[in-house]
TIVEXRO-5817 format. One record per residue (C-alpha): x, y, z. Coordinates in steps of 0.05 Angstrom, whole numbers, plus 32768, in hexadecimal, padded with zeros to 4 digits. Example, Ala and Ser with C-alpha at 12.3 -4.5 7.8 and 13.67 -1.06 7.14 Angstrom:
BEGIN
80F67FA6809C;81117FEB808F;
END
This chain:
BEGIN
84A289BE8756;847D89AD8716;843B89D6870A;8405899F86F2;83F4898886B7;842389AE8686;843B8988864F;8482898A863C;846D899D85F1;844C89D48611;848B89E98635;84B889E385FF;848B8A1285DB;848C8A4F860D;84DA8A408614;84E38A1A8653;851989F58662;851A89E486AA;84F289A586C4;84E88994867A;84438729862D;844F86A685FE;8420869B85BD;83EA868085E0;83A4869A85EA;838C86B48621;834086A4863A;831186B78676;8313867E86AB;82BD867C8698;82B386B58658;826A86C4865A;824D86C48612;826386F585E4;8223871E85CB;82278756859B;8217878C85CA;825687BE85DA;8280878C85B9;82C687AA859E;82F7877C8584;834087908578;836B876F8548;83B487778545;83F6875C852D;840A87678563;83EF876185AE;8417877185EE;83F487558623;8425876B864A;846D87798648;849687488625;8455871D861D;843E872185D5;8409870785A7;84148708855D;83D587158530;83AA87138569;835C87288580;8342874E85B7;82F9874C85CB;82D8877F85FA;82A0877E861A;827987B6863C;82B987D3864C;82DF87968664;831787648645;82F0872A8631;831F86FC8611;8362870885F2;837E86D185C0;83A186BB8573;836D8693856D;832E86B7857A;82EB86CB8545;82D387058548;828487028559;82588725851C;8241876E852A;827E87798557;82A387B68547;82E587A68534;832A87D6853F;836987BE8517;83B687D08527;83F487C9851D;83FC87BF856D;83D487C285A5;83E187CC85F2;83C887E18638;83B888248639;83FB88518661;83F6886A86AB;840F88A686C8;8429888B8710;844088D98728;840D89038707;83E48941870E;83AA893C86D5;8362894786F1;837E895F8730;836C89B2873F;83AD89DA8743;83A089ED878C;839689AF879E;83D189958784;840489CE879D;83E889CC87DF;841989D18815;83EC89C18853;83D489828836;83DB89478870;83D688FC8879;838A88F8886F;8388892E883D;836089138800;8378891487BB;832B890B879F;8312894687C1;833E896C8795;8330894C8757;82FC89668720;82E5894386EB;82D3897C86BB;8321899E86CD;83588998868F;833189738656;836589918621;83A589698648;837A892D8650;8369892D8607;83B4892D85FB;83C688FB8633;839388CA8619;83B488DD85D2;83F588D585E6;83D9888A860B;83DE88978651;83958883866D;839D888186B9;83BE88A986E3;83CB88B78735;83C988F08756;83C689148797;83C4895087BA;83FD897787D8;8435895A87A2;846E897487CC;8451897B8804;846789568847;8429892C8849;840889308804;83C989078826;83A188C887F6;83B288BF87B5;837D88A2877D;83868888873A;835A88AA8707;8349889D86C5;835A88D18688;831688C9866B;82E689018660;82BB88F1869C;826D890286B6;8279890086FD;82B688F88727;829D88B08736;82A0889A86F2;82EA88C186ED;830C88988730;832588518722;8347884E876A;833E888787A1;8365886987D1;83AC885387A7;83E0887687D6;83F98896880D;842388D18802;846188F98821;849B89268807;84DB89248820;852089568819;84F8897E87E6;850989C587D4;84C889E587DC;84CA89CB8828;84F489FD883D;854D89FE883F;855C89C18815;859C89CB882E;858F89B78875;859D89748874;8590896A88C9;854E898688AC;854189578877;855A891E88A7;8527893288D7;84F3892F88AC;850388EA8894;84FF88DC88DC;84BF88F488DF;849E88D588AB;84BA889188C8;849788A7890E;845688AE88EA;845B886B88CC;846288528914;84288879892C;8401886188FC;84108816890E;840588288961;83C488448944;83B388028927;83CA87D58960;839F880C8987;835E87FE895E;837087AD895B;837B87AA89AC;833787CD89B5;831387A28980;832D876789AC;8315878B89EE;82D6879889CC;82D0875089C2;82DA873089FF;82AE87698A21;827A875A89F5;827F870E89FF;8283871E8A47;824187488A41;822087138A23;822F86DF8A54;821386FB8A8D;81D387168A6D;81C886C68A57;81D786B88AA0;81A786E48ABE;817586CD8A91;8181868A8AA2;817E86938AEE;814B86C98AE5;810F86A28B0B;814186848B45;815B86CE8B49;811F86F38B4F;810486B98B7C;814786C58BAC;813487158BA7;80F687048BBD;810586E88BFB;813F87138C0E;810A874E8C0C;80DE87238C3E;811E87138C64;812487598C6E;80E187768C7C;80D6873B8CAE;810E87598CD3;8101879E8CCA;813A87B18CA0;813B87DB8C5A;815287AA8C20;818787BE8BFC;818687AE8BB1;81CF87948B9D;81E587BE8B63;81FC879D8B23;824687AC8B0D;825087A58ACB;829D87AF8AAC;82A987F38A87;829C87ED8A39;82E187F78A16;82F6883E89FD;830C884089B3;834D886389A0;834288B2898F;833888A8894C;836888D28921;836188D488D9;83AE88D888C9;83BF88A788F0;8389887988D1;83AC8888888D;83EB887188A4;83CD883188C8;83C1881E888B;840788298871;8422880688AB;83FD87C9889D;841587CD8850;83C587D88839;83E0881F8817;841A882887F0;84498862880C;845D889487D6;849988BE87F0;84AC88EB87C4;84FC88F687CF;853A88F987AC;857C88FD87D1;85A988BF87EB;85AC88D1882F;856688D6883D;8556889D8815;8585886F8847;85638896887D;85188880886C;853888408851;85548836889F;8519884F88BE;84EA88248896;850C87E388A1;84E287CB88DA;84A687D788B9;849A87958890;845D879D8873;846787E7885E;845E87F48810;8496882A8804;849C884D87B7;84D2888087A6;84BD88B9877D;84EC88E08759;852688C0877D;855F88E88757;859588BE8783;8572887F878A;85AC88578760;85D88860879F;85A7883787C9;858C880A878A;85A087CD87B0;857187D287E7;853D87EF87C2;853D87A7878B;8541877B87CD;850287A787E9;84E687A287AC;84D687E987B8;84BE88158770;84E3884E875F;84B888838731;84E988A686FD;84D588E286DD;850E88E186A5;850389228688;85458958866F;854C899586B0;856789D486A8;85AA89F486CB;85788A1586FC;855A89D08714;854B89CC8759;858189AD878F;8569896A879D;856A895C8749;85B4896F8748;85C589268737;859189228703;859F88F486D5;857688D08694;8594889886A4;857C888886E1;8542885D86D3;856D882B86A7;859F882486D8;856E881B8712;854387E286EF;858887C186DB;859E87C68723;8559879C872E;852A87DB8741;84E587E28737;84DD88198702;849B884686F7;84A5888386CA;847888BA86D6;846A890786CF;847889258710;8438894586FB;845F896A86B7;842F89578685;840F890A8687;840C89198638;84608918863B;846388C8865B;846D88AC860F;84A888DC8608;84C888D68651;84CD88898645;84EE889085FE;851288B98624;852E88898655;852B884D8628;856388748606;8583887E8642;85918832864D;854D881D8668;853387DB8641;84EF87EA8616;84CD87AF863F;84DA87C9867C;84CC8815866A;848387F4864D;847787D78697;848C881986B1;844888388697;841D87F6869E;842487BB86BC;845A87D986FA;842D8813870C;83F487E4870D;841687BA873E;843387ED876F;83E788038777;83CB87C7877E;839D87C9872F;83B587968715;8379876A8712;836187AE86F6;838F87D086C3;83DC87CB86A9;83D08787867B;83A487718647;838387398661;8344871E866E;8311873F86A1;8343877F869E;832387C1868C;832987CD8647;835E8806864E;838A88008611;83AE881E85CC;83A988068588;83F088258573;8411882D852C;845988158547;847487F0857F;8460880F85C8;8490885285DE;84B588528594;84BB88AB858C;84A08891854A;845E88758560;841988948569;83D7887E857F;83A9886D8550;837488568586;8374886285CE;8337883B85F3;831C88468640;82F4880F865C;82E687FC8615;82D4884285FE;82FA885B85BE;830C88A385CD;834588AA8595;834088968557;836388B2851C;832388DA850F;832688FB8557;836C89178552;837A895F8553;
END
């Protein structure tokens, strides 16, 4: 377990060792004037507009916080402020992170299905480590409560910006489902009937969630047809109303002409239908089920892997990510034909590490994406400031630059569903990115400028 936010430049300090985009431009599909008001433009040799995707001496224009148009080609309106680089890219996210989050919330061990990961964030908690993540680059990151717990709950994405309100701090509240698996602070690590178990019960859960579903669609159906019903006799009886109440009529004089009581006949209508109980963890993983939420598990041995992998099989809209995933090469295959992620924290552990890293290994996240993995590279809630580091780290481990540069942008966008959002520098994007002095993840390159929706909050005249 990894308390949160601690950077590893601040562990190495106190001594601790153990859990150390073609050359053509790009334009909006109908760009609304360009106006002088909160115009930046950003100029740069070079411009990744995403990995593998560059522009050579290329412009940037923002606009009230958004990409407006990105091109070789472009002018620069007069009165704009202008930015210059050597390179520029989307701004880094921390896929497995801690920052904003309050340390109870985050070591929690009761957390469940439908905890919350934004009730436990606060947006006036850690602005020292957010000054050095959005110095170091990284300018999103997800969270969530209970990090090894059994259910960790909802993640959200939030944004390392000094924020007002937590409104203004949230860029996604509802980016995950969470669960940990075989993990050492869930009792004897050992016990693998134990850790089978609970893969098994995590798969239940899942199916719960999707009875739940079919529960809520069969009494929406019900619902329907019992309204439809409804409505068709009330239309009846007020078509027949006058020929009915002229029949009642004469029934009654039927009846007193022959000296007997009339009896009204009583109106049966069918029984409204009864919604499901409604249970708030099974509602969460409904919406797994039906693939609406990504599923985070958090796991790292073999065995359980091809447990969850087994388990999960029949579930074909299910959005399954590995985190951590020490083992995960032995069962690379099916996780590239899944096309299920795989978040690597590459980072140097101690002799004391905990069990389930035994086959730890710096390697791991070259070798997965070369098997044909989905790679993500994130904290484990270490230190968002260290994701700059960790990726040099595993790009000299064997994993390729490109692919270590979607591991912090464009991947991590995709698994949770921003990329219309964040992760690549195009138009209508939010204007999340870094004007850098080097090429992106070189242990020689610093941030010059690091911008949130279109904000510069570094500049060389802002660092410590």
């Amino acid at each position: 377990m990894h308390l949160p936010e601690t950077t590893l430049a601040s562990v190495l300090l106190v001594g601790a060792t153990s859990g150390l985009f073609a050359a053509t431009a790009f334009a909006s599909a109908a760009p609304s004037p360009l106006t002088n008001g909160d115009l930046v433009a950003v100029r740069a040799h070079k411009l990744h507009v995403s990995p593998g995707n560059v522009l050579e001496d290329a412009t940037l224009l923002i606009r009230d916080g958004v990409i407006m148009q990105v091109g070789d080609d472009l002018k620069v309106p007069d009165g704009a402020r202008v930015i210059e680089g050597d390179v520029v890219c989307a701004g880094f996210m921390d896929p497995w992170g801690s920052l904003g989050m309050n340390g109870p919330a985050t070591v929690d061990m009761s957390t469940n299905a439908a905890t919350r990961a934004v009730d436990g964030v606060d947006p006036y908690l850690h602005p020292w480590y957010r000054h050095q993540a959005l110095a170091a680059g990284v300018t999103a990151v997800r969270v969530q409560a209970g990090m090894v717990s059994a259910r960790g709950g909802v993640g959200a994405v939030l944004s390392t910006a000094p924020a007002e309100d937590l409104k203004s701090m949230i860029l996604l509240e509802d980016s995950n489902a969470a669960a940990g698996l075989g993990l050492s602070s869930r009792g004897n690590p050992t016990d693998v009937f134990a850790r089978i178990s609970a893969v098994d019960k995590l798969v239940s859960d899942i199916n719960s969630g999707r009875d739940y579903a079919m529960g809520l669609a069969k009494y929406a159906h019900e619902l329907e047809a019992w309204n439809k019903t409804i409505a068709e006799a009330e239309a009846k009886l007020e078509k027949d109303f006058k020929k009915a109440q002229k029949d009642r009529d004469k029934e009654i004089a039927e009846a007193k002409e022959k000296g007997k009581e009339f009896k009204e006949e009583k109106y049966k209508e069918d029984k409204r239908p009864k919604p499901p109980k409604p249970d708030a963890e099974d509602a969460v993983m409904a919406r797994v089920a039906s693939g609406e939420l990504p599923l985070v598990v958090t796991i790292h041995r073999a065995a359980e892997m091809r447990e969850l992998l087994k388990g999960t099989a029949r579930f074909k809209r299910l959005r399954l990510v590995i985190a951590g995933g020490t083992e995960a090469e032995a069962v690379a295959d099916e996780l590239a034909a899944r096309s299920i992620p795989v978040i690597v924290r590459p980072i140097p552990l101690g002799a004391n590490r905990p069990d389930e890293y035994s086959g730890h290994d710096l390697a791991l996240a070259g070798r997965l994406a070369d098997a044909g993995v989905r790679v993500l590279l994130g904290s484990s809630g270490g230190g968002s400031a260290d994701l700059p580091l960790l990726a040099s780290l595993a790009i000299g481990h064997g994993l390729d630059r490109d692919k270590a540069l979607a591991a912090l942008t464009t991947e991590v966008a995709r698994t949770f569903d921003l990329s219309g959002e964040l992760g690549s520098l195009r138009p209508g994007r939010r204007a999340d990115l870094l004007v850098l002095d080097g090429e992106p993840l070189l242990p020689t390159t610093t941030v010059r400028y690091a911008l949130s929706a279109g904000r510069v909050l570094i500049s060389p005249d802002s660092r410590d």
